[in-house]
C-alpha positions in Angstrom: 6.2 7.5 -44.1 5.5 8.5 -40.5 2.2 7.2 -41.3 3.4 3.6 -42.2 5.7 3.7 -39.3 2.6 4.7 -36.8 1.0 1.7 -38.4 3.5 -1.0 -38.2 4.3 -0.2 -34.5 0.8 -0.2 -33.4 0.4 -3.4 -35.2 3.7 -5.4 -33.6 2.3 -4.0 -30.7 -1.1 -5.9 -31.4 0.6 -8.6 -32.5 2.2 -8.9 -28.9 -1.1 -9.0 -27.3 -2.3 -11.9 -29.3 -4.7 -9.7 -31.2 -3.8 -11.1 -34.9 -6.4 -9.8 -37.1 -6.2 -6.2 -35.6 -2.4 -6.5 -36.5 -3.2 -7.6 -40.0 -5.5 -4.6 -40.4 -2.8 -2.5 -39.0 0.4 -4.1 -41.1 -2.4 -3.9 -44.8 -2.8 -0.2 -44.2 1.0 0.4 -43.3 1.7 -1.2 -46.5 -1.1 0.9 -48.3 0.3 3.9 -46.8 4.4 3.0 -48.0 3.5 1.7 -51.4 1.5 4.8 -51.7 4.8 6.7 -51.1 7.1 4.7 -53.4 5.9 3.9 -56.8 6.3 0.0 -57.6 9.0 0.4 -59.9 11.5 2.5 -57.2 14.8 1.7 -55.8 13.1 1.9 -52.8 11.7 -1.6 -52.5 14.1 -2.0 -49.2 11.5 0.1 -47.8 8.8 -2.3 -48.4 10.9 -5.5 -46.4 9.5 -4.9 -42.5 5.8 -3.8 -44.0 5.4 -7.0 -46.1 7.2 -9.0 -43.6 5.1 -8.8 -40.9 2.2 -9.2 -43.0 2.9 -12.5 -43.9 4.1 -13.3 -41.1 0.9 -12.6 -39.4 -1.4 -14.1 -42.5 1.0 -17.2 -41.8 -0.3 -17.2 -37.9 -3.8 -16.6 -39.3 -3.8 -19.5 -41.8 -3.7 -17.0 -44.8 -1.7 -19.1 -46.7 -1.8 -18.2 -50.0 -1.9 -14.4 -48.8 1.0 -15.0 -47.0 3.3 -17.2 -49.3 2.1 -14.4 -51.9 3.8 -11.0 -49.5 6.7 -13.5 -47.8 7.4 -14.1 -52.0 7.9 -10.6 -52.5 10.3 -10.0 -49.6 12.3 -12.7 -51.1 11.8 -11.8 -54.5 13.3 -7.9 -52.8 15.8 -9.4 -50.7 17.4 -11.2 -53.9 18.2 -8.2 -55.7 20.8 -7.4 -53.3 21.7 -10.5 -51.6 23.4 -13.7 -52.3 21.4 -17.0 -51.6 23.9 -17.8 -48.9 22.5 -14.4 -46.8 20.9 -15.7 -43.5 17.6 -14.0 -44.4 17.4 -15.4 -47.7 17.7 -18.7 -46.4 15.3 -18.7 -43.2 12.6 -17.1 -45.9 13.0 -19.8 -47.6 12.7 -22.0 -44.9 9.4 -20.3 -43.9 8.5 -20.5 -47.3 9.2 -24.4 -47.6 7.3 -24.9 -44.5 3.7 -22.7 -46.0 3.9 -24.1 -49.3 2.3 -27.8 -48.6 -0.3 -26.3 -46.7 -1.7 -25.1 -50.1 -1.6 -28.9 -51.2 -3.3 -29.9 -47.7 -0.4 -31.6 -46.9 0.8 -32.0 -42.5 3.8 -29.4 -42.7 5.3 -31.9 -39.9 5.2 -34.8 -41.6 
C-alpha cells in the first residue's frame, strides 16, 4: 500500500500546482495499485475512500463528469455501509453529487 500512498501524495501535491491531468494519472494508478491489494469483495473498502475521492474530485475539475459521478458514487455507495444519511460526509457527497448530475443532461448547474 506504500505504493498507493506514494501515488496519492504525489498527486495532491500535483493537484496543488494546478497540474490536473498529471494528478488524475497519479490518483488512477494509486487506485490500481490499492484495488490491486484488496479484492473487491473485502471489508476493506474504507481503504478505497481517499483514492476514489480524489479521483472524482479531480475528474469533476476536469469536466469528467460521468467518470466522476461514476468514482464519487462509489464512495457514497462505501460511506453508506457504515454511516447514517445524516453523517456530514454523506451529505456534502451528495451535495457534490446533486450539483455533477445535470451536467450530464447539459443543464447550467447554477441555474
Amino acid at each position: 500500500m506504500t505504493t498507493a500512498k506514494n501515488y496519492l501524495s504525489l498527486g495532491e501535491s500535483f493537484e496543488e500546482k494546478g497540474k490536473y491531468f498529471k494528478a488524475e494519472r497519479l490518483y488512477k494508478k494509486a487506485l490500481r495499485a490499492v484495488e490491486a491489494e484488496f479484492a473487491e469483495g473485502s471489508e476493506n473498502k474504507q481503504e478505497l475512500l481517499p483514492y476514489l475521492y480524489n479521483l472524482g474530485m479531480i475528474q469533476a475539475a476536469l469536466d469528467k463528469t460521468s467518470l466522476s459521478i461514476k468514482n464519487l458514487g462509489r464512495v457514497l455507495s462505501i460511506l453508506l455501509e457504515s454511516r447514517s444519511e445524516e453523517d456530514p460526509d454523506v451529505i456534502e457527497l451528495r451535495r457534490v453529487l446533486d450539483e455533477l448530475h445535470p451536467a450530464i443532461h447539459g443543464k447550467a448547474v447554477n441555474s
